[in-house]
Kinemage of the C-alpha trace (Angstrom):
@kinemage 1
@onewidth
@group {chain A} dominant
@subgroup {mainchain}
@vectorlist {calphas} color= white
{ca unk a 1} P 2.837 -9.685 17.933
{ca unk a 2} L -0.947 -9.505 17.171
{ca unk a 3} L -1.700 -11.123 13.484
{ca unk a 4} L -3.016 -7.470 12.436
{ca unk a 5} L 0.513 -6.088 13.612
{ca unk a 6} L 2.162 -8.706 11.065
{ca unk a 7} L 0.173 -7.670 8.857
{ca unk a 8} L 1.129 -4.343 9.125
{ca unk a 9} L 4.568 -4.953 8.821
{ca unk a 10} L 4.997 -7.003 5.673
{ca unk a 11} L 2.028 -3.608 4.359
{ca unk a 12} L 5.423 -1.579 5.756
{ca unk a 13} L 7.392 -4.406 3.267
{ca unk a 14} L 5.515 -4.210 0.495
{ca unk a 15} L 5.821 -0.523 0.515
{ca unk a 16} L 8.954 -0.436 0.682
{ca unk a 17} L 9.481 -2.934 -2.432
{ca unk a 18} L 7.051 -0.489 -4.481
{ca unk a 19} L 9.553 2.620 -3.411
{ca unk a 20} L 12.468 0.209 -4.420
{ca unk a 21} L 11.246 -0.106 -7.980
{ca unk a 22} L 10.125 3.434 -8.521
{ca unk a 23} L 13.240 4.394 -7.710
{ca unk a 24} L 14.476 1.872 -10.076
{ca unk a 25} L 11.908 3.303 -12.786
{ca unk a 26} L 13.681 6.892 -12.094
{ca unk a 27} L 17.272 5.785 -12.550
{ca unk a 28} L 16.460 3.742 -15.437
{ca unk a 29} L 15.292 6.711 -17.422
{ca unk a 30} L 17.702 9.223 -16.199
{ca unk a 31} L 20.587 7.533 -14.606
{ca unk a 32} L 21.918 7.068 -11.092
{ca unk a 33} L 24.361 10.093 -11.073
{ca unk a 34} L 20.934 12.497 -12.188
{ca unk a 35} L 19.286 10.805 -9.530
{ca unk a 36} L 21.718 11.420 -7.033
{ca unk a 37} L 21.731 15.123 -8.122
{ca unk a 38} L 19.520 17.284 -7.767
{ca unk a 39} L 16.851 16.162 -9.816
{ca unk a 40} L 16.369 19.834 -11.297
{ca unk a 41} L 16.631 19.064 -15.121
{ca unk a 42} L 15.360 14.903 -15.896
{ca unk a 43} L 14.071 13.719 -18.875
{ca unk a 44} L 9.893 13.312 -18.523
{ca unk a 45} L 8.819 10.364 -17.098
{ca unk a 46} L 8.732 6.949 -18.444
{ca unk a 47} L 5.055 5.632 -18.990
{ca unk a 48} L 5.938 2.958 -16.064
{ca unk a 49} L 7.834 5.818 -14.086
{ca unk a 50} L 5.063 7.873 -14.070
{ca unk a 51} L 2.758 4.980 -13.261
{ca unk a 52} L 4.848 3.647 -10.638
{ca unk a 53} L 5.250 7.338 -8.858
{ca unk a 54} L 1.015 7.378 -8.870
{ca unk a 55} L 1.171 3.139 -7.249
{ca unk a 56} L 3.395 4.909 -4.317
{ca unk a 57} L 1.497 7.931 -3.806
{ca unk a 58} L -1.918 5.628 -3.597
{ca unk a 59} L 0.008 3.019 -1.409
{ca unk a 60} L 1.326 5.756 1.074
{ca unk a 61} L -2.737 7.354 0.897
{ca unk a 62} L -3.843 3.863 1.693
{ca unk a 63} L -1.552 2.729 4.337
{ca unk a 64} L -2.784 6.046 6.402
{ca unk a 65} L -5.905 4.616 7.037
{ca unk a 66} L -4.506 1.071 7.755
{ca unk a 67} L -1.988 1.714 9.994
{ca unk a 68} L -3.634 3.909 12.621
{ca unk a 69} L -6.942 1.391 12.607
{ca unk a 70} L -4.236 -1.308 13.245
{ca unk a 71} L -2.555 0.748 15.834
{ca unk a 72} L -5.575 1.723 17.792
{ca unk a 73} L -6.783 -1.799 18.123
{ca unk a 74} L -3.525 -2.808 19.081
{ca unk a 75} L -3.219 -0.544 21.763
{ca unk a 76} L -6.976 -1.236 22.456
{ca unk a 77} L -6.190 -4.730 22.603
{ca unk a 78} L -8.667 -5.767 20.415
{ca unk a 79} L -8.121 -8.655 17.814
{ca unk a 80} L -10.714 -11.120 16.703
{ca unk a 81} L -11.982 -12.426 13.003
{ca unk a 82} L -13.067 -9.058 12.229
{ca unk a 83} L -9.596 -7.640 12.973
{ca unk a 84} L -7.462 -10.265 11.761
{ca unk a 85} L -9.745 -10.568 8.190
{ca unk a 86} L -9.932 -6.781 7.604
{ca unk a 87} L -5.893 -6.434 7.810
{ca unk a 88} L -5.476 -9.964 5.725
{ca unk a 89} L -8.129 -8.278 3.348
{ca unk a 90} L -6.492 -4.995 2.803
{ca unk a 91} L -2.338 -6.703 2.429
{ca unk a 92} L -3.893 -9.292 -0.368
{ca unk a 93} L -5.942 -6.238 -2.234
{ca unk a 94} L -2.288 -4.104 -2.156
{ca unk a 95} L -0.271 -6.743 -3.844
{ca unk a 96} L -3.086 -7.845 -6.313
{ca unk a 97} L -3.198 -3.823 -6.788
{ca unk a 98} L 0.091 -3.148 -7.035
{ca unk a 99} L 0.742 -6.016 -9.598
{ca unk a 100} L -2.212 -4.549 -11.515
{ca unk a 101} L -0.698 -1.011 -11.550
{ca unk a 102} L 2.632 -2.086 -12.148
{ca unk a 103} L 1.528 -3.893 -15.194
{ca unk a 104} L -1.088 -1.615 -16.199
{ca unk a 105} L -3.582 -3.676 -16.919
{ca unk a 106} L -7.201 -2.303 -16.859
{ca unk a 107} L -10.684 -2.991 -15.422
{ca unk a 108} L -9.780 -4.685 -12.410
{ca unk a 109} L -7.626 -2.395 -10.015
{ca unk a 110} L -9.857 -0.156 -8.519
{ca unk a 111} L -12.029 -3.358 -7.332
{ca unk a 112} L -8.613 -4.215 -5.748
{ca unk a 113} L -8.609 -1.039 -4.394
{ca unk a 114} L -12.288 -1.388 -2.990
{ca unk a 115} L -11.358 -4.889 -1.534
{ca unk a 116} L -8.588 -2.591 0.489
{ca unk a 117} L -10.693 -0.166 1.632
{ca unk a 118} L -13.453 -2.816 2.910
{ca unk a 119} L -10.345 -4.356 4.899
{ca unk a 120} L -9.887 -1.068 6.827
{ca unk a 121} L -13.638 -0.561 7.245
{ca unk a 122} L -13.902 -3.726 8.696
{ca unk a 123} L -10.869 -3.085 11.484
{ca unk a 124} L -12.836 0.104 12.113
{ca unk a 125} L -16.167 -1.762 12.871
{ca unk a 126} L -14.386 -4.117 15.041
{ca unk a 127} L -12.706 -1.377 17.114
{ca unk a 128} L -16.469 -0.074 18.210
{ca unk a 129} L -17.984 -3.707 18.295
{ca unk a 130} L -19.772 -2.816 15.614
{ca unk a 131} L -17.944 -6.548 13.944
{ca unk a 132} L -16.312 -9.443 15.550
């Protein structure tokens, strides 16, 4: 497995963790037996609920753009520094960012963001030779 597809996969992890603890957030305010319900008549969210439902819905945005780049240059068979940077680039910026949101601590999360972003622009340069 590639370093980029690795890379992916613990992305996949992390994920997965952030669903893990919204779903925590959500039966912490309402219980597990709402939860397993139909959800028609919870309380309003928790600050961290609420915050932790917006962490997902950016992580699942972001992950679109990351996974296909890695995909396609799997499939390409392309993986150099460029490659292997950009995917190291845009797993470091999603914990630092989740941590951040989680927390909700200011200033610094949408540079965390950025530094995610820049990780899939650089995969996408490498794919057209554009970086190696």
């Amino acid at each position: 497995m590639t370093p980029e597809l690795t890379y992916l996969a613990y992305s996949v992890a992390l994920f997965f963790v952030i669903v893990l603890v919204q779903g925590y957030s959500g039966i912490a305010n309402n219980g597990g037996m709402a939860m397993a319900n139909n959800r028609d008549n919870l309380k309003p969210p928790t600050l961290f609920q609420a915050r932790m439902k917006r962490l997902a819905d950016n992580y699942r945005e972001n992950l679109w753009f990351f996974a296909p780049l890695v995909l396609i240059a799997a499939i390409a068979g392309i993986s150099n520094q460029g490659t292997i940077l950009g995917a190291q680039l845009f797993f470091f910026s999603r914990i630092a960012h989740a941590i951040w949101y989680a927390a909700g601590w200011p200033y610094l999360r949408p540079l965390f963001w950025l530094a995610g972003v820049i990780g899939c622009g650089m995969i996408f340069l490498a794919l057209f030779g554009i970086l190696a």
